[in-house]
C-alpha angles and dihedrals in degrees: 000000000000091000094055095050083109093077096085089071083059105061091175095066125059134151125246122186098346082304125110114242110191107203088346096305115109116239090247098063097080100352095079091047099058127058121243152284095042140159117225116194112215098203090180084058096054089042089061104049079056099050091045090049099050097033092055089050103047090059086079108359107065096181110049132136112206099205119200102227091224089206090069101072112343102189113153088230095051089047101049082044087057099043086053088056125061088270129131129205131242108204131181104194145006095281096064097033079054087049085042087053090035087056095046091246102168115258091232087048096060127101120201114196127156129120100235103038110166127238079244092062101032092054085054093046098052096028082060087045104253100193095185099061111169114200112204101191152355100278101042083057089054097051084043093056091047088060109031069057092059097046090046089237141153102219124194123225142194123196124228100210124167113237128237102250130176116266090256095059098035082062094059088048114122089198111036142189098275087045119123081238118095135346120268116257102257091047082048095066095055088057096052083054096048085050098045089053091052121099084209113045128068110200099204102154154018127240127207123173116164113149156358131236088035114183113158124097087189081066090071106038081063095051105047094046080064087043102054090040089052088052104055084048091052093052096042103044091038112026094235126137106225096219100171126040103183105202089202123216126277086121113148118239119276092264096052088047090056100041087059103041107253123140132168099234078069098048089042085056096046085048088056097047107047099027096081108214091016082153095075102035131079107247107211125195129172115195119174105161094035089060097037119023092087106029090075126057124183115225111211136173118232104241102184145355130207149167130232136150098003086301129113114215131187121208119218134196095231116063144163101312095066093029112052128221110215126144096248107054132105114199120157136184136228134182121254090208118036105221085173128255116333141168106309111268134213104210111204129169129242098266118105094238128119090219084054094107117117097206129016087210115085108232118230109210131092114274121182124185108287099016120134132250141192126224123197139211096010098134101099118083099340098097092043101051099033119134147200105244108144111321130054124262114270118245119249136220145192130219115239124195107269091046090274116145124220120201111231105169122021119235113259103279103239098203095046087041080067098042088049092059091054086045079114095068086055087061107044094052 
């Protein structure tokens, strides 16, 4: 069917018989003995946005440190995956820098960004020896530098500035100029001086991070032109080596890579052209969707169809708050089973909510109540960011070789969801 074509950017899911196999093994093998909703991790599949991203880049960039962003997708299992490859891990507050140490990421291997850290946060970090520290403004340097000063330590920094962009791009941008994220370039300066003066910090490197679902290997040849540009100024005006320039994440997922042409032997080669002296600097990237959008899907039974206004809809039982609406995402769902071409079909979730609609896109194949259905690139932050608003959290699963499932995280237990809320009269008594 025209509205599954798509499928060729996913090699691990064909169809076989009119049945979904999901890395050769049929869906029935393991769908029809679980209860739905439910998540299910394909670690071959993260490994091989890894190995395609590393091995794209090495071709041209020999010192590079792909770094997994936590807040992507957290789950104990993908984080200990990541930790066992070469990955590294990009965190944004204790919580995560606590999950990084928790997974054995290597502590030189940790990168620490967010605009507000506390003085809580930032005395662990430094006191564990955080070496990719990103400063996010004026203030947070200077709190960086009081307490690098009362542990009598030298303490690297890298600077999250936002780039100078022409009007066009800066359009496209998810975070822009006027965002809370970032200082803009010529304030950014002001901060590598304040940082070259001080007995205490050590300015190494430079942070951008503008978007997400990026595409669009004309993007950065756009951003690293300005880099490159910003960085000769830094080490002229200030005699400062830029050691480190961190890329930062916003990367789409591998399918969506792939469905639009972009491949990282092609950004390793426009690093190399337009980054003078590459040889000698650290290359960071921290990619969290890229590596886990499409290494989850999200199996769901059809619970009832209707008819208004002229439209079809399909209700789930997995909805949006597991599921998560946001603009940005790209789920899209697929039969388990494939009856043939039917009425185009809206596909919403349970929750009495208007946004609780799981793709934007009507489906055109033929759905009947209970039947199943497959939703993809759910694995970025859903997971993450998943609540519970009326309905328990789904479980979650990971595929083993052999087509054998392992729970790794326990569906919301309904009974004790609704003791939880009356804990108070425990306590009162």
């Amino acid at each position: 069917m025209k509205n599954l074509d798509f499928l060729q950017f996913y090699p691990y899911l064909t169809y076989k018989e009119k049945q979904l196999h999901i890395e050769g093994f049929p869906i029935s093998k393991f769908a029809q003995k679980q209860e739905t909703p439910f998540f299910l991790f394909l670690p071959k599949r993260f490994n091989q946005n890894f190995e395609g991203m590393k091995n794209g880049i090495s071709k041209h960039i020999p010192n590079f440190l792909i770094a997994y962003a936590l807040k992507a997708n957290y789950l104990g299992r993908v984080l200990d995956k990541a930790s066992s490859m070469e990955l590294g891990a990009e965190v944004m507050s204790l919580f995560e820098l606590k999950l990084a140490k928790k997974a054995n990421f290597p502590t030189d291997k940790i990168v620490f960004n967010g605009p507000a850290k506390s003085l809580e946060e930032l005395n662990f970090a430094i006191s564990e020896g955080i070496k990719h520290l990103n400063v996010d403004s004026f203030n947070e340097l200077k709190t960086i530098e009081e307490v690098a000063k009362n542990k009598n330590h030298i303490q690297p920094i890298t600077i999250r500035i936002h780039p100078q962009l022409s009007e066009e791009t800066e359009k496209r941008l998810l975070i822009k100029k006027n965002s809370k994220l970032g200082i803009d370039f010529s304030r950014g300066v002001k901060l590598y001086e304040y940082a070259k003066k001080s007995s205490y910090l050590n300015p190494v490197g430079i942070h951008v991070h503008v978007g997400t679902n990026l595409i669009s290997h004309d993007f950065y040849e756009e951003l690293l032109i300005f880099f490159n540009n910003y960085i000769i100024e830094l080490e002229k005006k200030l005699q400062i080596e830029i050691k480190e320039i961190n890329l930062g994440g916003g990367l789409a997922s591998g399918s969506s890579l792939d469905l639009n042409n972009f491949n990282f032997t092609k950004l390793g080669e426009q690093l190399a052209k337009h980054i003078e002296n590459y040889e000698s600097k650290l290359f960071i990237f921290e990619p969290g969707r890229y590596l886990i959008e499409d290494s989850f899907v999200a199996v769901t039974k059809t619970l009832r169809l209707k008819k208004s206004w002229g439209r079809k809809w399909a209700f789930t039982d997995i909805g949006a708050n597991s599921l998560i609406p946001m603009r940005y995402t790209l789920y899209k769902i697929i039969p388990a089973i494939d009856k043939g071409k039917g009425q185009y079909t809206n596909v919403g979730g349970p929750l009495c909510l208007p946004v609780d609609v799981i793709s934007n896109e009507a489906v055109d194949f033929e759905i009947e109540e209970n039947d199943l259905l497959v939703v993809l690139n759910c694995g970025a932050y859903t997971i993450s960011m998943s609540e519970q608003f009326g309905y328990p959290r789904p479980a979650i699963y990971e595929l083993e070789d052999g087509g054998k499932l392992k729970l790794i995280k326990a569906a919301d237990d309904l009974n004790q969801m609704v003791e939880d809320e009356f804990s108070f009269r425990k306590t009162s008594e």
